[in-house]
Structure formats: C-alpha cells, structure tokens
N, C-alpha and C positions, 0 to 999 in steps of 0.2 A: 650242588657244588661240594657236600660237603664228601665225598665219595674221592672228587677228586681231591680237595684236601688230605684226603686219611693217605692216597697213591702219594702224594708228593711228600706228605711225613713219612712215609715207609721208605722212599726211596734216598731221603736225607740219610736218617738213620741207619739205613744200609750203606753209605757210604763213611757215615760214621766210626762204623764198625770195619768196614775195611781200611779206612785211616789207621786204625788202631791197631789196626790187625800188621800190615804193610810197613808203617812206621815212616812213610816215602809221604803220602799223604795226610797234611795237615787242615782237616776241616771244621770250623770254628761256626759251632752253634750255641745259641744262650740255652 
C-alpha cells in the first residue's frame, strides 16, 4: 500500500500546486 500512498501524496500535491498556481482553486492541506 505504501506505493499507493506515495500516488495519492503526489497527486494531492499536484493539485496543490495547481491551486497556487490558478488562484481559482483553494486546497487546504495540513
């Protein structure tokens, strides 16, 4: 599982960054 864990932090973080990037999208991680 831990393979898929590392896929689903990448793809948080990538949406992260596109929050950030976009400024339309606000996503709220600790």
């Amino acid at each position: 599982m831990s393979g898929f864990n590392n896929i689903t932090f990448i793809l948080l973080t990538f949406l992260q960054v596109l929050g950030k990037e976009n400024g339309e999208i606000q996503t709220e991680f600790p």
